[in-house]
PyMOL Python script that loads the backbone (N, CA, C, O; Angstrom):
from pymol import cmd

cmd.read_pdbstr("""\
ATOM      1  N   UNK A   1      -7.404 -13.819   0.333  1.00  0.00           N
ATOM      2  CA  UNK A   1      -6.657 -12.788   1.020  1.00  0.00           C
ATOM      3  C   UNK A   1      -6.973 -11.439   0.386  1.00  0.00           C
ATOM      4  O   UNK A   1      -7.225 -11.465  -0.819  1.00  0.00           O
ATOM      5  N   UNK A   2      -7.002 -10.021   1.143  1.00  0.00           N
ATOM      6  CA  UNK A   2      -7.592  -8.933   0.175  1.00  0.00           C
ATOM      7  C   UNK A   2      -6.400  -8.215   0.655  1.00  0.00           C
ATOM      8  O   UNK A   2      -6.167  -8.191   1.863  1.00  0.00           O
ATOM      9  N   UNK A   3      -5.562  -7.579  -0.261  1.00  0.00           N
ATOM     10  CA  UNK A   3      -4.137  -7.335  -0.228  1.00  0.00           C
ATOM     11  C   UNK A   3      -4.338  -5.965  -1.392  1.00  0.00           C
ATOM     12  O   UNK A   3      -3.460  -5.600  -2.174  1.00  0.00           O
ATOM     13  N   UNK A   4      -5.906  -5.267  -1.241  1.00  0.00           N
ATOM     14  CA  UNK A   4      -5.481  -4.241  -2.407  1.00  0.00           C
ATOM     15  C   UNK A   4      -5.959  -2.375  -1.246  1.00  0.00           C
ATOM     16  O   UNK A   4      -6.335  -2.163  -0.093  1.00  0.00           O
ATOM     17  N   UNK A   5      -5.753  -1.834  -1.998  1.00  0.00           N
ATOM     18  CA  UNK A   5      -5.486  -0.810  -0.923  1.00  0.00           C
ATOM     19  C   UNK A   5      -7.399  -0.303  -0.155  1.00  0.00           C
ATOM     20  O   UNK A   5      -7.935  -0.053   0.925  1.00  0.00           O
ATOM     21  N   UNK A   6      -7.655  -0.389  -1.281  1.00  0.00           N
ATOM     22  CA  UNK A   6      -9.668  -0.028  -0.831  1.00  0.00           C
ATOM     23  C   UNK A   6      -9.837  -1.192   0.107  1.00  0.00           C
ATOM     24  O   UNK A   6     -10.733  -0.749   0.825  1.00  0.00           O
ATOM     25  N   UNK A   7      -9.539  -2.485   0.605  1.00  0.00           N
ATOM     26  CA  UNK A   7      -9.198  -3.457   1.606  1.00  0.00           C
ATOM     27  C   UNK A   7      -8.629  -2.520   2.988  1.00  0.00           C
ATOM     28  O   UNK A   7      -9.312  -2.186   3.955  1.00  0.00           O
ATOM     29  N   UNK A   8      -6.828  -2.150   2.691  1.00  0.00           N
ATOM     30  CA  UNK A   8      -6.596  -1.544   3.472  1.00  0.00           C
ATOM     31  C   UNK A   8      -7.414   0.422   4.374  1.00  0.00           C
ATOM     32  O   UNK A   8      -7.150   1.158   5.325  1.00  0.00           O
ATOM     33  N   UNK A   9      -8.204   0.368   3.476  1.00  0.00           N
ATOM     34  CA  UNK A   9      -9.101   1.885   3.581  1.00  0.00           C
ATOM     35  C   UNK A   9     -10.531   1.081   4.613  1.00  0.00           C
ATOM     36  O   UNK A   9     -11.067   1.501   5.638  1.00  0.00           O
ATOM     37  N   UNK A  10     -10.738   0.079   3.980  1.00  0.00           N
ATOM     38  CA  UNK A  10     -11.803  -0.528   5.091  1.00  0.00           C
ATOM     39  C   UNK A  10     -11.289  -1.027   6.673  1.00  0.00           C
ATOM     40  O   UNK A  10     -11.856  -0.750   7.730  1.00  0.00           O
ATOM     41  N   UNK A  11     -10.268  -1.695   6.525  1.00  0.00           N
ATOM     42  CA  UNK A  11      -9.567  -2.135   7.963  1.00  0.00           C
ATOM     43  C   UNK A  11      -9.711  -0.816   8.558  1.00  0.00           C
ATOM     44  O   UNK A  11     -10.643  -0.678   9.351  1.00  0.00           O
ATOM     45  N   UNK A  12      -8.899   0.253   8.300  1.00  0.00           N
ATOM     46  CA  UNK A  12      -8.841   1.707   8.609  1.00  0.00           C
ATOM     47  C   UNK A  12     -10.070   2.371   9.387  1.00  0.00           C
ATOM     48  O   UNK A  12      -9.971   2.908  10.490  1.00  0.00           O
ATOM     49  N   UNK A  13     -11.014   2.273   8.786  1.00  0.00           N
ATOM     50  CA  UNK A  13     -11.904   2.723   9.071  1.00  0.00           C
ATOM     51  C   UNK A  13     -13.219   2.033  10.369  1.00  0.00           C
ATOM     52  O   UNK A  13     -14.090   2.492  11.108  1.00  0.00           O
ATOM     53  N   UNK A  14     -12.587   0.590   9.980  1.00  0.00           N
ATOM     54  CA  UNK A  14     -13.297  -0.613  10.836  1.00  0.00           C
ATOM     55  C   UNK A  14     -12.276  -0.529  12.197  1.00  0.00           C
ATOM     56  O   UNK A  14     -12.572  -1.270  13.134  1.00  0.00           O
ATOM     57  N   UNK A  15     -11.529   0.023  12.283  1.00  0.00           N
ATOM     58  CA  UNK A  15     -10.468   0.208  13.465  1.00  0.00           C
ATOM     59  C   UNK A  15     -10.481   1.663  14.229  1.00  0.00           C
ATOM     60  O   UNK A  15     -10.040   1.918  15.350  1.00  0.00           O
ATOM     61  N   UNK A  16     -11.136   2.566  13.257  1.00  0.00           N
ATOM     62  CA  UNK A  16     -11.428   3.611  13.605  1.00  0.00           C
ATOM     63  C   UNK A  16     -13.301   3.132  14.315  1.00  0.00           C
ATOM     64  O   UNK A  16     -13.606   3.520  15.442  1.00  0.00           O
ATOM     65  N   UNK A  17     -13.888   2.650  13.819  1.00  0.00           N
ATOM     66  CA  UNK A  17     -15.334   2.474  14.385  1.00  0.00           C
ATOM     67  C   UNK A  17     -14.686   2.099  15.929  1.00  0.00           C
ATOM     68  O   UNK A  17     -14.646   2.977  16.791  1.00  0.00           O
ATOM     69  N   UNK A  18     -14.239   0.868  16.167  1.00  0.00           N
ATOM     70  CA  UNK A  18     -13.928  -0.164  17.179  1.00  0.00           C
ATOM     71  C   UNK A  18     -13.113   1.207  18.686  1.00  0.00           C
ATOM     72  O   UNK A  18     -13.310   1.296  19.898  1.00  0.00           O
ATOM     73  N   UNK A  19     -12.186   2.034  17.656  1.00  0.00           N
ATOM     74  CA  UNK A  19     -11.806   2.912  19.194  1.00  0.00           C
ATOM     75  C   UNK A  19     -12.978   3.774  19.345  1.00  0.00           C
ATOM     76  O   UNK A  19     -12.895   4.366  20.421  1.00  0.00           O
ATOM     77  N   UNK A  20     -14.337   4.169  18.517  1.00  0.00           N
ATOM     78  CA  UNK A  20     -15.352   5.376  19.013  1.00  0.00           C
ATOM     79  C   UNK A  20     -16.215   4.556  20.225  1.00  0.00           C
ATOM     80  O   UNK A  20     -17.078   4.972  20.998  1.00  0.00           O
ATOM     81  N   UNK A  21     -15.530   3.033  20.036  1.00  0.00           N
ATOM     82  CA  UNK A  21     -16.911   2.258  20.766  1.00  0.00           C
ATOM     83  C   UNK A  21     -17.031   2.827  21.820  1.00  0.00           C
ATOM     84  O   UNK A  21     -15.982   3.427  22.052  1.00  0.00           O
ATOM     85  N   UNK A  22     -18.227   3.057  23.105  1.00  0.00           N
ATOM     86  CA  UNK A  22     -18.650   3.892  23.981  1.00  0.00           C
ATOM     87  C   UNK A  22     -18.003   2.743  25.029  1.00  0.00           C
ATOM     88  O   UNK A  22     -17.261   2.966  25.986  1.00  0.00           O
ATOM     89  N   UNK A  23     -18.474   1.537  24.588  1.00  0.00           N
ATOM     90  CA  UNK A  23     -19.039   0.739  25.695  1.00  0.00           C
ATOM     91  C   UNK A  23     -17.573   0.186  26.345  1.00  0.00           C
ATOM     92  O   UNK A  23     -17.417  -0.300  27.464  1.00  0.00           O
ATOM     93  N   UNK A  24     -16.564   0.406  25.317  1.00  0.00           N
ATOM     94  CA  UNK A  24     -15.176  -0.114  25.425  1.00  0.00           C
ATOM     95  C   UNK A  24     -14.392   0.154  26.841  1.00  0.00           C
ATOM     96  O   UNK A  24     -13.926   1.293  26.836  1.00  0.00           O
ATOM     97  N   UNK A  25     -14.077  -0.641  28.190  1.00  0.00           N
ATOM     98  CA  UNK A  25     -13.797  -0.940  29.033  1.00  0.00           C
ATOM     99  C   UNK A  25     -12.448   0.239  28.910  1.00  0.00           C
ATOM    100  O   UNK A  25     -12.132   0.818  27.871  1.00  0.00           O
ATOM    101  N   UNK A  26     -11.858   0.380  30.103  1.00  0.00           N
ATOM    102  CA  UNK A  26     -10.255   1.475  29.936  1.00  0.00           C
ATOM    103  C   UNK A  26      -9.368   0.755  29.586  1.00  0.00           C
ATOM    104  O   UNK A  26      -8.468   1.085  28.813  1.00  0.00           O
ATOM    105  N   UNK A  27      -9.554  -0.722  30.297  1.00  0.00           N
ATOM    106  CA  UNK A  27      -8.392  -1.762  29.553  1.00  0.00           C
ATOM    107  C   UNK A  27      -8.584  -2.092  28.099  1.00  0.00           C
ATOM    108  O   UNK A  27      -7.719  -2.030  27.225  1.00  0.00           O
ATOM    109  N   UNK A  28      -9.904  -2.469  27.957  1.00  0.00           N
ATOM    110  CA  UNK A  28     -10.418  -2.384  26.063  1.00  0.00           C
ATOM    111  C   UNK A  28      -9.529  -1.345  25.261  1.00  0.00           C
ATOM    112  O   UNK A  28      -8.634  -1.476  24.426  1.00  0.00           O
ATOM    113  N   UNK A  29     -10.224  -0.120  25.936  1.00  0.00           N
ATOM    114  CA  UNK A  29      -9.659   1.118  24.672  1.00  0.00           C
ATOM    115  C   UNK A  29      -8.223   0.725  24.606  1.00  0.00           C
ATOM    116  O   UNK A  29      -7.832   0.313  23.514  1.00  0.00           O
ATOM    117  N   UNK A  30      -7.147   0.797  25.850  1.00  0.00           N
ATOM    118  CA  UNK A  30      -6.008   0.591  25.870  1.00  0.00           C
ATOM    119  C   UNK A  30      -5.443  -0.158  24.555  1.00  0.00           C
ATOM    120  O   UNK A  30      -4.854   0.359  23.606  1.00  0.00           O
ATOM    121  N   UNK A  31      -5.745  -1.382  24.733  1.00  0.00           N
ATOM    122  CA  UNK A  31      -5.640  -2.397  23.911  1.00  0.00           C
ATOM    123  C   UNK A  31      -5.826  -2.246  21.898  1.00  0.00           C
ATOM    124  O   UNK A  31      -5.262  -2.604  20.864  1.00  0.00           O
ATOM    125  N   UNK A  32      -7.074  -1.430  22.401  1.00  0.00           N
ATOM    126  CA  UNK A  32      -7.312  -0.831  20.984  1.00  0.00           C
ATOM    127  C   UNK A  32      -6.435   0.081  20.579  1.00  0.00           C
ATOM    128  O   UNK A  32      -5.790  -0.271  19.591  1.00  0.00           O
ATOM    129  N   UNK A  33      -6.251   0.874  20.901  1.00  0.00           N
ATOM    130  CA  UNK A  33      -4.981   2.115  21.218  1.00  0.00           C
ATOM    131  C   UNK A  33      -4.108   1.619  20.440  1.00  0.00           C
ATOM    132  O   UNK A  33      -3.797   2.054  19.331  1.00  0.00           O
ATOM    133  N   UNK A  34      -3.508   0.318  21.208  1.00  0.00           N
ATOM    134  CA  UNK A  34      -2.322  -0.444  20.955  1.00  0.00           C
ATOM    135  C   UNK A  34      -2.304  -1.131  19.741  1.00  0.00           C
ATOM    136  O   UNK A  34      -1.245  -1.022  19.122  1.00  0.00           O
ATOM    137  N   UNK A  35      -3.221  -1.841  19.202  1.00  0.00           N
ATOM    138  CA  UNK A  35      -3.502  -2.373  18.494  1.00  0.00           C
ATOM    139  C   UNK A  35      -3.858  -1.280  16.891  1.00  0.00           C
ATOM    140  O   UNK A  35      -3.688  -1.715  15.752  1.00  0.00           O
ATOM    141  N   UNK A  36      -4.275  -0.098  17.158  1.00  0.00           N
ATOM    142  CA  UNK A  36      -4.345   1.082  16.446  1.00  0.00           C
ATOM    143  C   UNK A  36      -2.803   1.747  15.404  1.00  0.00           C
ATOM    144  O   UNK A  36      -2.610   2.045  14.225  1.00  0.00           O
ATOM    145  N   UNK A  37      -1.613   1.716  17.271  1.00  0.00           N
ATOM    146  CA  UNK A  37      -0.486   2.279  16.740  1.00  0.00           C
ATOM    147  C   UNK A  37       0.123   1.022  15.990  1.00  0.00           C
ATOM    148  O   UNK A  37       0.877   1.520  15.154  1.00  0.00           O
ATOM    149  N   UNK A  38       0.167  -0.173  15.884  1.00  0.00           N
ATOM    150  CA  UNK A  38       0.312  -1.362  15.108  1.00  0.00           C
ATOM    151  C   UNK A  38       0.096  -0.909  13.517  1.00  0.00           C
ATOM    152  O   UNK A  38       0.883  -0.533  12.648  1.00  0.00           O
ATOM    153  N   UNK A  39      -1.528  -1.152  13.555  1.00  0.00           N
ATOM    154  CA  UNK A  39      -1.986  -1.005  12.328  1.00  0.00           C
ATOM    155  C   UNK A  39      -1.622   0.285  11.363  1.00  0.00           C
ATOM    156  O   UNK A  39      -1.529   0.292  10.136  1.00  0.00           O
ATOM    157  N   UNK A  40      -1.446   1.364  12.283  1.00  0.00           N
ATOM    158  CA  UNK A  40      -1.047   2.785  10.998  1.00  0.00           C
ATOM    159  C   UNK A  40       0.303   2.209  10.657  1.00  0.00           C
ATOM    160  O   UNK A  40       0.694   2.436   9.512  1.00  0.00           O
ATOM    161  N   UNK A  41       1.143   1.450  11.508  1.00  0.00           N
ATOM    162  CA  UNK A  41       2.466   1.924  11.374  1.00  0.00           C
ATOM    163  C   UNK A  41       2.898   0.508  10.157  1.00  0.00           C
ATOM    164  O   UNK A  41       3.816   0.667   9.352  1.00  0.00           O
ATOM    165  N   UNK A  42       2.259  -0.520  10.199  1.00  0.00           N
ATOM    166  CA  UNK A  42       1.768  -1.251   9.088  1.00  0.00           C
ATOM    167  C   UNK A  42       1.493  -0.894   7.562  1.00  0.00           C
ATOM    168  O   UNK A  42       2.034  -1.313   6.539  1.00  0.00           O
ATOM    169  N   UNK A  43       0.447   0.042   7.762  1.00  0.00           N
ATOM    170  CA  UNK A  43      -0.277   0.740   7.114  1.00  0.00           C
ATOM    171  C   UNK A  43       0.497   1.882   6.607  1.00  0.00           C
ATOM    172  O   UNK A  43       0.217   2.047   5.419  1.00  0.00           O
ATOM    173  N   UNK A  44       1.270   2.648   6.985  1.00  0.00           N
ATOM    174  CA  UNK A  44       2.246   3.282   6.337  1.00  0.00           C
ATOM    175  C   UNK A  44       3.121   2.993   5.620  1.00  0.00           C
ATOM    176  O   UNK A  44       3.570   3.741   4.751  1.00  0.00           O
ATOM    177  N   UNK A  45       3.660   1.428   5.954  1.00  0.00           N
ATOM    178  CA  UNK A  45       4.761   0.843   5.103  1.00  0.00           C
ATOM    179  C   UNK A  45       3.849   0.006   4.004  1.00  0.00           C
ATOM    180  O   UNK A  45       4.471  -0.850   3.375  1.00  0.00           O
ATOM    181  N   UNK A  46       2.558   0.146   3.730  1.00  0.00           N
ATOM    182  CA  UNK A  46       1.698  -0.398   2.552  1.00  0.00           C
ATOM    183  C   UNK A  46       1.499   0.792   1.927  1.00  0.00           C
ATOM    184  O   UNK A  46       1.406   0.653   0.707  1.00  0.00           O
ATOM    185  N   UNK A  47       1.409   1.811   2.278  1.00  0.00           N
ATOM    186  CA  UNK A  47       0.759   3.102   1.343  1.00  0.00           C
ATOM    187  C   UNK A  47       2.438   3.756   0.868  1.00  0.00           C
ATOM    188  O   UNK A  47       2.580   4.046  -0.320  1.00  0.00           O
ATOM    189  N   UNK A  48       3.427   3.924   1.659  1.00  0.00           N
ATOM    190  CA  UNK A  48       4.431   4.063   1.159  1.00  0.00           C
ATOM    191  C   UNK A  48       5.184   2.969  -0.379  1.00  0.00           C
ATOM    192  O   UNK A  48       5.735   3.438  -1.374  1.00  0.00           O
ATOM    193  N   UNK A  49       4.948   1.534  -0.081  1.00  0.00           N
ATOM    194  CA  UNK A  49       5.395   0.989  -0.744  1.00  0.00           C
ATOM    195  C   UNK A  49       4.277   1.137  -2.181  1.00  0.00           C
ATOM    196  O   UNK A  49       4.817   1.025  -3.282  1.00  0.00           O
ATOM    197  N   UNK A  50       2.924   1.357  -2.143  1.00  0.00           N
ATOM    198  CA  UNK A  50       2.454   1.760  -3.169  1.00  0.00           C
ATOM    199  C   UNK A  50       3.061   2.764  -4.227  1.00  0.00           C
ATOM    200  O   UNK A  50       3.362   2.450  -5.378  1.00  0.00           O
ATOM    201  N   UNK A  51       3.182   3.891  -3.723  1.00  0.00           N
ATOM    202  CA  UNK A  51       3.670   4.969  -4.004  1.00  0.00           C
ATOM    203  C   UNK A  51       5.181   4.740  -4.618  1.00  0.00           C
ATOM    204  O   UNK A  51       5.589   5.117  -5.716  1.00  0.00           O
ATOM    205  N   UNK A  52       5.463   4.455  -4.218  1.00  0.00           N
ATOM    206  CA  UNK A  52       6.739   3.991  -4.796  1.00  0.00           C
ATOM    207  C   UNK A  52       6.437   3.378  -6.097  1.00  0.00           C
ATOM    208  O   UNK A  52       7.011   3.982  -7.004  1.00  0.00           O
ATOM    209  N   UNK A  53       5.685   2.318  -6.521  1.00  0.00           N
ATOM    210  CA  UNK A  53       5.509   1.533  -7.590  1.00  0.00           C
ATOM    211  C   UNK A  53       4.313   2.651  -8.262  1.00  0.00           C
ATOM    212  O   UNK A  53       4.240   2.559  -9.488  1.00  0.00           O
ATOM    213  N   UNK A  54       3.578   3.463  -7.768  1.00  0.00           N
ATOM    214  CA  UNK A  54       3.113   4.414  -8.216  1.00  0.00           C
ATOM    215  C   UNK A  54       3.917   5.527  -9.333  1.00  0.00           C
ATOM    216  O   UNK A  54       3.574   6.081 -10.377  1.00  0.00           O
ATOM    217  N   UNK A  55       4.758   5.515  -8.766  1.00  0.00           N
ATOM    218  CA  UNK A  55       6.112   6.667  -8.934  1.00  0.00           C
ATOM    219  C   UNK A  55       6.846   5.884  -9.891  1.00  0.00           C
ATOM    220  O   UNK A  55       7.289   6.494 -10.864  1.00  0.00           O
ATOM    221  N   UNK A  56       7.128   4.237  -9.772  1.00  0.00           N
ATOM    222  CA  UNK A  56       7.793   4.028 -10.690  1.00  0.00           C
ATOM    223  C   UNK A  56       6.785   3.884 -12.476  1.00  0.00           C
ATOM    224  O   UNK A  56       7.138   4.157 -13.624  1.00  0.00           O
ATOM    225  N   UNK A  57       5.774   3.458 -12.030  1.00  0.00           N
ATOM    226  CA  UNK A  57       5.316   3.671 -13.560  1.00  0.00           C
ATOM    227  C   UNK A  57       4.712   4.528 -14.259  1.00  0.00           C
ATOM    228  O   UNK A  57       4.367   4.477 -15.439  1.00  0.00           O
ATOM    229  N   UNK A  58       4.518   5.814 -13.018  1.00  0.00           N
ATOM    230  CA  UNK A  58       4.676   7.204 -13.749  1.00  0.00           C
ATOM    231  C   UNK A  58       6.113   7.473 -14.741  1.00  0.00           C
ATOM    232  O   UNK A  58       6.084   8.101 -15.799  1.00  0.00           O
ATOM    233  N   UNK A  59       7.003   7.023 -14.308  1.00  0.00           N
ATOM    234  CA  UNK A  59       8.252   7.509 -14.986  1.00  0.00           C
ATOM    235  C   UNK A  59       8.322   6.433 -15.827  1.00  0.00           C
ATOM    236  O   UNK A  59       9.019   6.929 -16.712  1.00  0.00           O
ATOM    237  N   UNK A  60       8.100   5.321 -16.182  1.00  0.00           N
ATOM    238  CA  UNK A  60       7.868   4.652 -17.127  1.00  0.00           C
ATOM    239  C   UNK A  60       7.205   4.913 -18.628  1.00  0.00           C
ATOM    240  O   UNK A  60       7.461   4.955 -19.831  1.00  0.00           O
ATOM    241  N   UNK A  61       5.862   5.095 -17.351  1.00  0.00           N
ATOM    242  CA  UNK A  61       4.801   5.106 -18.501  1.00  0.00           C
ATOM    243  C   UNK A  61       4.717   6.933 -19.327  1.00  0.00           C
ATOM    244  O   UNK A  61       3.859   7.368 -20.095  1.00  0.00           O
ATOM    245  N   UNK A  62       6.237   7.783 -18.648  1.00  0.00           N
ATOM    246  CA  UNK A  62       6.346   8.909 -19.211  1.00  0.00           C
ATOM    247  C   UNK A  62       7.658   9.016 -20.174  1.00  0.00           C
ATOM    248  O   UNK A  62       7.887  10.102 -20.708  1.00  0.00           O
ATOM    249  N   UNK A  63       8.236   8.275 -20.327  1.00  0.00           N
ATOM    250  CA  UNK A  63       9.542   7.651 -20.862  1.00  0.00           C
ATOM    251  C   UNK A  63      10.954   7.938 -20.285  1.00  0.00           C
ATOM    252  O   UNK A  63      12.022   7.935 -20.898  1.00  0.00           O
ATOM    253  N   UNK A  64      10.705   8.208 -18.862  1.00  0.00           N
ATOM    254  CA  UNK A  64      12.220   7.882 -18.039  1.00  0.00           C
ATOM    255  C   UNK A  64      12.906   6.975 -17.936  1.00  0.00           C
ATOM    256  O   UNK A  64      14.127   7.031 -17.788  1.00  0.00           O
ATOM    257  N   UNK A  65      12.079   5.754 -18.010  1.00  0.00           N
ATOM    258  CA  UNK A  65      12.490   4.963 -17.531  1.00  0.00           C
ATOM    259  C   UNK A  65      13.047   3.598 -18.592  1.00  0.00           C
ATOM    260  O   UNK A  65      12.179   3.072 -17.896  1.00  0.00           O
ATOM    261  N   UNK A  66      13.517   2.706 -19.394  1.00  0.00           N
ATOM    262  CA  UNK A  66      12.973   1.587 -20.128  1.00  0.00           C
ATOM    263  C   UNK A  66      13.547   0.806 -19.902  1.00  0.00           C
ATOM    264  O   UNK A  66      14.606   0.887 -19.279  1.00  0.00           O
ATOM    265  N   UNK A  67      13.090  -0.123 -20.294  1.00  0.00           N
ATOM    266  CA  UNK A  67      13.327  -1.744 -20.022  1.00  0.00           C
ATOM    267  C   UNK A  67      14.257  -2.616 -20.963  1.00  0.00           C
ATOM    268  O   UNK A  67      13.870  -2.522 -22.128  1.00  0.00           O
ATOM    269  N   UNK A  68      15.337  -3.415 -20.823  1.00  0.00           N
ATOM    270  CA  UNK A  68      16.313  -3.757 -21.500  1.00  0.00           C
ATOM    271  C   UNK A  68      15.172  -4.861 -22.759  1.00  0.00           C
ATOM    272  O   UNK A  68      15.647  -5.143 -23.859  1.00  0.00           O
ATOM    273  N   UNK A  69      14.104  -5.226 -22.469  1.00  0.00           N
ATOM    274  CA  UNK A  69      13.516  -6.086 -23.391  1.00  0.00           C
ATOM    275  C   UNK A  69      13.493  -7.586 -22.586  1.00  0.00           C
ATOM    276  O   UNK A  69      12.525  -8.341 -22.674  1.00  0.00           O
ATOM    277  N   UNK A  70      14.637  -7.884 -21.835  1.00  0.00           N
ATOM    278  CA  UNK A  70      14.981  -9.186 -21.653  1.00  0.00           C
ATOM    279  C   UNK A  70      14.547  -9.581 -20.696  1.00  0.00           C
ATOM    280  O   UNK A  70      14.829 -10.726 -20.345  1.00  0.00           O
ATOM    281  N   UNK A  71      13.625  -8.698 -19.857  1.00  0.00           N
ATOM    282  CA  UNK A  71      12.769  -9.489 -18.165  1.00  0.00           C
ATOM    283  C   UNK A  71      13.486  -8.649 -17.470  1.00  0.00           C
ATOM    284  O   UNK A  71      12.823  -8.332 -16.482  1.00  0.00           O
ATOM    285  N   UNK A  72      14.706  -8.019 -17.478  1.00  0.00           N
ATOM    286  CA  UNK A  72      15.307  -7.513 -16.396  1.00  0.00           C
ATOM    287  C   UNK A  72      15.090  -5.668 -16.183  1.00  0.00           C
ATOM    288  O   UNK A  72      14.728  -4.754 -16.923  1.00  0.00           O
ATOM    289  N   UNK A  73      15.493  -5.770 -14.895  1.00  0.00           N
ATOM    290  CA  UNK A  73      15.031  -4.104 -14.350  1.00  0.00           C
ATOM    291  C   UNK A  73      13.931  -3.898 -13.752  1.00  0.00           C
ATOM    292  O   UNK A  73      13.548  -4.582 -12.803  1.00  0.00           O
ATOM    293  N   UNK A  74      13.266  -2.873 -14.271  1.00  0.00           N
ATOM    294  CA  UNK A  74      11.912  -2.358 -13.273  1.00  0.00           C
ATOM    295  C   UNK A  74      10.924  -2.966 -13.010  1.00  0.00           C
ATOM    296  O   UNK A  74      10.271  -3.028 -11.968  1.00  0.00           O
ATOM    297  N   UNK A  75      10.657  -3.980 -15.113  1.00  0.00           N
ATOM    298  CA  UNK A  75       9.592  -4.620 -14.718  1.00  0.00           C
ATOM    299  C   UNK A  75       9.437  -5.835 -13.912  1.00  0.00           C
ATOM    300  O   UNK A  75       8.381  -6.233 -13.419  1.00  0.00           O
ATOM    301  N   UNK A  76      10.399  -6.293 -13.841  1.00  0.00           N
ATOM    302  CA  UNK A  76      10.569  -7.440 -13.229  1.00  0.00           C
ATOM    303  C   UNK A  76      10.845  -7.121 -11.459  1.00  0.00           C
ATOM    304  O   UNK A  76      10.854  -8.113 -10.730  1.00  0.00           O
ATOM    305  N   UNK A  77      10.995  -6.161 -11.020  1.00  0.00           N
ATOM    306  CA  UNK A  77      10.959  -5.542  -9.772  1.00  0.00           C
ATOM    307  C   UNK A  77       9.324  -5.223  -9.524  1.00  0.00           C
ATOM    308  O   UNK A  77       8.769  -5.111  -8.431  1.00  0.00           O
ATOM    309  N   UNK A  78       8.967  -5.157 -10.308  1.00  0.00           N
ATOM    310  CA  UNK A  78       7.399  -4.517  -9.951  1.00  0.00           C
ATOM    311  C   UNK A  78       6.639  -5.477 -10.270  1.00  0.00           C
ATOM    312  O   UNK A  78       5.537  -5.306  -9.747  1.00  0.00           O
ATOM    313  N   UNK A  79       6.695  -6.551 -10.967  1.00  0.00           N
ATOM    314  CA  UNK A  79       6.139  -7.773 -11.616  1.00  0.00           C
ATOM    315  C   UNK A  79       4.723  -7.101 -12.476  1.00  0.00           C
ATOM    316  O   UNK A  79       3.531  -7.296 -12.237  1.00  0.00           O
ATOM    317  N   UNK A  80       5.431  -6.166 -13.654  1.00  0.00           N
ATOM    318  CA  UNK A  80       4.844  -5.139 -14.496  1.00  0.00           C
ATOM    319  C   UNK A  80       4.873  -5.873 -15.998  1.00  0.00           C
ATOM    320  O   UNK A  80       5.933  -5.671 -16.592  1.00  0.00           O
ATOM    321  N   UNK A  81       4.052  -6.559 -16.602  1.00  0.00           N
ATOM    322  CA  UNK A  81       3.874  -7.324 -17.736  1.00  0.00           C
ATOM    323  C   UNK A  81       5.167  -6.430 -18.863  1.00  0.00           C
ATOM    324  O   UNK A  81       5.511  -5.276 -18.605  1.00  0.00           O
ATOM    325  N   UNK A  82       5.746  -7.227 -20.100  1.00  0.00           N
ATOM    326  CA  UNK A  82       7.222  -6.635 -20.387  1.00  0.00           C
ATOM    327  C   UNK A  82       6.024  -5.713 -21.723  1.00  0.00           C
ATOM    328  O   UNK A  82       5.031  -6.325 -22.117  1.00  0.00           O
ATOM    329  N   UNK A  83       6.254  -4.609 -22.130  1.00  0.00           N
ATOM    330  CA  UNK A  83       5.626  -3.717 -23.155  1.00  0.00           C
ATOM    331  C   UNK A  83       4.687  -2.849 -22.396  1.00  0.00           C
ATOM    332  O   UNK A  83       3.660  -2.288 -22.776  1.00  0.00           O
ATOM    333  N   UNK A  84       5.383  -2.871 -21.017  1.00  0.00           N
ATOM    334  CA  UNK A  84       4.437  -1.901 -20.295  1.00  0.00           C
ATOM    335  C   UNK A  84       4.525   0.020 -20.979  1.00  0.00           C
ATOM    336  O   UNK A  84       3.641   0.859 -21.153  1.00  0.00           O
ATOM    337  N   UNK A  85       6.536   0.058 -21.264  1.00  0.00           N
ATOM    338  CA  UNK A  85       7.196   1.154 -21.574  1.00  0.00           C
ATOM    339  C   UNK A  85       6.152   1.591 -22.744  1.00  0.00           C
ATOM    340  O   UNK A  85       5.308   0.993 -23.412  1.00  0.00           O
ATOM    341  N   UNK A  86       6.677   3.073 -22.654  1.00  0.00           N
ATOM    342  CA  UNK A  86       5.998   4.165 -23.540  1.00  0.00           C
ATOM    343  C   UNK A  86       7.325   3.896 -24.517  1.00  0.00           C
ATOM    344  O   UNK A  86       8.509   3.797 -24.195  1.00  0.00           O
ATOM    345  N   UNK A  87       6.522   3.792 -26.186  1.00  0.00           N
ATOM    346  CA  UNK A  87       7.053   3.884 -27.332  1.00  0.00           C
ATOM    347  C   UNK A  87       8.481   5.425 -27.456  1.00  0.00           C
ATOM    348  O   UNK A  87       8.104   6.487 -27.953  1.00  0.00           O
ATOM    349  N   UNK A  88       9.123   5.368 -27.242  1.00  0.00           N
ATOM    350  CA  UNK A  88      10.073   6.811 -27.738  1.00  0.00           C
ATOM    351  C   UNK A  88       9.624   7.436 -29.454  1.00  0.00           C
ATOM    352  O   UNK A  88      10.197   8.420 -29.922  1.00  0.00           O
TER     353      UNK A  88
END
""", "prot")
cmd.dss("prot")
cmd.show_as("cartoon", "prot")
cmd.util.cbc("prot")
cmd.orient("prot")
């Protein structure tokens, strides 16, 4: 399964080839169209949810954030190995 974002940048772009196709019928494009507003709107809730875990180990790894020691909290929300935190 390829579940990492340079994956999601290829679909993107392989979906972008597929609507330039010339040869694509009016019912084709349609379909593609459709199949287009699917995929961003997919695709937004993957690049959003990045960002988020982006965001959280910026503030981690800047010392906002720390970890009780015991598995619980962020890292265990992010499934972030435990000694990820910045030393104080």
């Amino acid at each position: 399964m390829k579940n990492r974002l340079g994956d999601l940048n290829n679909h993107l772009f392989e979906q972008l080839e597929r609507l330039n196709n010339d040869t694509l019928t009016e019912e084709q494009l349609v379909m593609e169209a459709e199949r287009t507003r699917h995929i961003c709107a997919i695709s937004g809730q993957i690049i959003n949810n990045a960002r988020v875990v982006l965001d959280a180990h910026k503030a981690i790894s800047g010392g906002n954030i720390r970890d009780d020691g015991k598995g619980n909290g962020i890292h265990q929300m992010l499934e972030a190995p435990k000694g990820f935190t910045k030393a104080a």
